[in-house]
N, C-alpha and C positions, 0 to 999 in steps of 0.2 A: 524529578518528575518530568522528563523529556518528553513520553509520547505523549502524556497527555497538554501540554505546551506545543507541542507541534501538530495535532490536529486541530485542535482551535485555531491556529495561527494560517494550518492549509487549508482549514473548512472556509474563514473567514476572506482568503486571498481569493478564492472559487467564488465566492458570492454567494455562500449555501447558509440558510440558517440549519439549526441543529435537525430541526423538523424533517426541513429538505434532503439531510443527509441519512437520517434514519430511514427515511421511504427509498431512498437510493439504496443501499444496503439491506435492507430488508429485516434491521433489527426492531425492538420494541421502542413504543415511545419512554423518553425519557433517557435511553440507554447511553444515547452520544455528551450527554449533560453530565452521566456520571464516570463516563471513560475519561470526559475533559476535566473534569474537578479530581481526578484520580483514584476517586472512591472502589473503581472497579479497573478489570484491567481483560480488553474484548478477548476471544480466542483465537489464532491464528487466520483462522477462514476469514471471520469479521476484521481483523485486522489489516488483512490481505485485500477482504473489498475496502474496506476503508481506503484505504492506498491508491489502488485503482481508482477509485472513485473521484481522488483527493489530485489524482495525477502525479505522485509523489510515489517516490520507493519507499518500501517496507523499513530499511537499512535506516534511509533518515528519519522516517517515522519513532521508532526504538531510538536513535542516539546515534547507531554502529558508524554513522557516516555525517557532515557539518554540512554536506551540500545535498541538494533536493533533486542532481541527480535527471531533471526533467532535461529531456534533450528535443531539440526540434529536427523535423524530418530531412534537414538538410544535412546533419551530425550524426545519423543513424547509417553504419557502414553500409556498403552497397550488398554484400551479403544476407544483412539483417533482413531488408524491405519487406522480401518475399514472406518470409516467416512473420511476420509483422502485419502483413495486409491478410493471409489468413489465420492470425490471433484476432484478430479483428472483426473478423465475418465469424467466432462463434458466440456461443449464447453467454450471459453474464457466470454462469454455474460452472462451464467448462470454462472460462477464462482462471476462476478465483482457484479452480483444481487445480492447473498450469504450474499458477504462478505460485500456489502452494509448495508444490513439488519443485519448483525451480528454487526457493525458498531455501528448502530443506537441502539441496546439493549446496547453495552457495554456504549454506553454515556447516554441514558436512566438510565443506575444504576450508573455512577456516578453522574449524576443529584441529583438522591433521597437519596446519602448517601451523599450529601452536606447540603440537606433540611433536614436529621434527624439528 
């Protein structure tokens, strides 16, 4: 039970009670209490804010990855910045869309470098 162990452990490093994190995300009350006890397991979008939220990748969240991945602005290529300041400036709904989709290519190419 990985991600439910590493949201609790990123919700609690954040300074967020369950409460606070469920109004961040915009799920029901109760819902973060039974993703972290493992009872239930969120759907990708919720996942996805979760993460964001959390400041933490997706990849660590699940398992795929031991490090959390958070980088600070001085480690973020100089390429990146620009795409970065406007990820930034859009709304919560188009971010979790995003990074949905960016989601689905990074495990799309680990698919096909398992098949080759």
């Amino acid at each position: 039970m990985i991600f439910n162990d590493r949201v609790a452990l990123a919700r609690e490093k954040k300074g967020l009670t369950r409460v606070e994190l469920e109004k961040l995300i915009g799920v029901s009350n109760n819902m973060i209490g039974k993703y972290e006890r493992g009872e239930i397991t969120p759907p990708l979008g919720v996942a996805t804010k979760i993460a964001e939220v959390l400041d933490c990748s997706l990849d660590y969240l699940v398992g795929l990855t031991e490090e959390n991945n958070e980088k600070s602005q001085d480690e973020i290529p100089g390429r990146l910045k620009p795409a970065l300041a406007k990820f930034e400036q859009l709304s919560p709904a188009d971010r979790t869309l995003i990074m949905s989709v960016m989601d689905a290519f990074i495990v799309k190419a680990k698919v096909q470098s398992i098949k080759e």
